[in-house]
C-alpha positions as CSV (number, residue, x, y, z in Angstrom):
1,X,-156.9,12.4,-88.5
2,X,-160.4,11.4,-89.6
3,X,-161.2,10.6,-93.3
4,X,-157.2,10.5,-93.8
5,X,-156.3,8.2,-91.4
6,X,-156.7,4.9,-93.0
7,X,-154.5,6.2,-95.9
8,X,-151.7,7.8,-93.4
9,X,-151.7,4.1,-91.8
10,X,-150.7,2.9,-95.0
11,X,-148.3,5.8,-96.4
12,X,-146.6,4.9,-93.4
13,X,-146.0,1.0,-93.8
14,X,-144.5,1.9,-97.2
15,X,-142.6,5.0,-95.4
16,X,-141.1,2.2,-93.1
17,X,-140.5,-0.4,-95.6
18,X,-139.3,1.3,-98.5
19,X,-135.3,1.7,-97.4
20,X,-135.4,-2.2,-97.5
21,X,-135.5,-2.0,-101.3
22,X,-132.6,-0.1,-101.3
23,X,-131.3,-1.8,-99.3
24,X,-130.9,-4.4,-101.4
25,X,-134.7,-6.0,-101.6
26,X,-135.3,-5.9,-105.2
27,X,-138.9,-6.1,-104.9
28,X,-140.1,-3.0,-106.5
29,X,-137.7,-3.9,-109.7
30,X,-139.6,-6.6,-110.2
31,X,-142.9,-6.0,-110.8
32,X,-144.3,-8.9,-112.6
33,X,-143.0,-11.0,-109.9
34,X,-144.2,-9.2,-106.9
35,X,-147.9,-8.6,-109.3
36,X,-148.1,-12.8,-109.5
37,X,-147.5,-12.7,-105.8
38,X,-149.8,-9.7,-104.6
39,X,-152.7,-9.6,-107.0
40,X,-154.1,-13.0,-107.0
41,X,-154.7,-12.9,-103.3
42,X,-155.8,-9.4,-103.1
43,X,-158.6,-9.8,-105.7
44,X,-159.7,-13.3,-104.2
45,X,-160.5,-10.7,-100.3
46,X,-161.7,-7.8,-102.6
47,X,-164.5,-10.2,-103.7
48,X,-165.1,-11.6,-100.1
49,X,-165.1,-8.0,-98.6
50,X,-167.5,-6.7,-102.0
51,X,-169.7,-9.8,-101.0
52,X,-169.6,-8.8,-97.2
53,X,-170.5,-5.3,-97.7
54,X,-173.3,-6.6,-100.8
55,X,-174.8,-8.7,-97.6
56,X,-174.7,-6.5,-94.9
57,X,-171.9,-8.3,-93.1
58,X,-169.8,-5.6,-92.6
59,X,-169.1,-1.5,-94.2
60,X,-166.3,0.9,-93.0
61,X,-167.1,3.8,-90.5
62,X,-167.8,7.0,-92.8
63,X,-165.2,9.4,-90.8
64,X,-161.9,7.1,-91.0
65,X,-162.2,6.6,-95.0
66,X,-162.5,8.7,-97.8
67,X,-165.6,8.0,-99.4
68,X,-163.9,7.0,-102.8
69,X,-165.1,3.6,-103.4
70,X,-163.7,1.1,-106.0
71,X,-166.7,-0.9,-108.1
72,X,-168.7,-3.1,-106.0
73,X,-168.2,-0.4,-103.2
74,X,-165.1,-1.4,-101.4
75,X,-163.3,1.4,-100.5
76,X,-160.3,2.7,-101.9
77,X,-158.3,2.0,-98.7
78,X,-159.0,-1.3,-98.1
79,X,-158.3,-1.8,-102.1
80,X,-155.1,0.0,-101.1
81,X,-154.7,-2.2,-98.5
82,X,-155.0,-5.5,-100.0
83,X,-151.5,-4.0,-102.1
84,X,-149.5,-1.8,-99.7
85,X,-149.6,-4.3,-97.2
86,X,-148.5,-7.6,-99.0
87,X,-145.9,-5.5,-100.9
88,X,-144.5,-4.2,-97.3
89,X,-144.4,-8.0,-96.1
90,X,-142.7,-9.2,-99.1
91,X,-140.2,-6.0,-98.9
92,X,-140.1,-7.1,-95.2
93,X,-139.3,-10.8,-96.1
94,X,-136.7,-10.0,-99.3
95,X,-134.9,-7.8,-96.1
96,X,-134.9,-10.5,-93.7
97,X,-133.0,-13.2,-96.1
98,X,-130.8,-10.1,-97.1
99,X,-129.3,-9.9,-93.8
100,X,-129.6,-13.5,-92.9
101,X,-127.2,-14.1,-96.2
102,X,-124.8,-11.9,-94.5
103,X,-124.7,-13.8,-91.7
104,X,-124.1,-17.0,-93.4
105,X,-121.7,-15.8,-95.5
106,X,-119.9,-14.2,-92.7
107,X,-120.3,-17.3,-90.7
108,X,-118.4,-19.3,-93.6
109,X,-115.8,-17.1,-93.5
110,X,-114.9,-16.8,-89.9
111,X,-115.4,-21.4,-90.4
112,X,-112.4,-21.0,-93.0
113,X,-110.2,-18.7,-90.8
């Protein structure tokens, strides 16, 4: 895959995950919401990784990433990343208490009968 790989990775977390909105998630409708829970956290390992590669710490390998880097030279996937990938878990979560409400209110039911 080379250069696209990173970004395939992540096209395909979102592939996966989408149907859970409409299913019913409600994440993606509510985008100041799922900002306040997404950005804070992603900017706070933006600046570590910026400060990692600034040291020396660490850098991604040339021939998995595009070469498009966001300021402070983090690279657009692992920007990408710090998004898709908390947006997918929340997506993941809303889906989980989605069907676990079934459940309960199934379980109710069947109590009453």
């Amino acid at each position: 895959m080379g250069q696209a790989e990173y970004l395939v990775v992540l096209a395909a977390c979102v592939l996966v995950t989408l149907p859970l909105e409409f299913a019913g998630a409600r994440v993606y409708r509510q985008p100041r919401r799922l900002a306040r829970a997404v950005l804070p956290v992603a900017l706070v390992f933006l600046g570590w990784d910026a400060l990692a590669i600034a040291d020396g710490v660490w850098d991604y390998a040339p021939g998995h990433v595009t070469g498009i880097r966001a300021p402070f030279a983090v690279p657009l996937e692992e920007v990408l990343f710090f998004v898709v990938i908390p947006i997918c878990g929340v997506l993941t979560f809303e889906g989980v208490e989605l069907t676990l409400a079934v459940f309960r209110r199934r379980a109710r039911q069947e109590a009453r009968r």
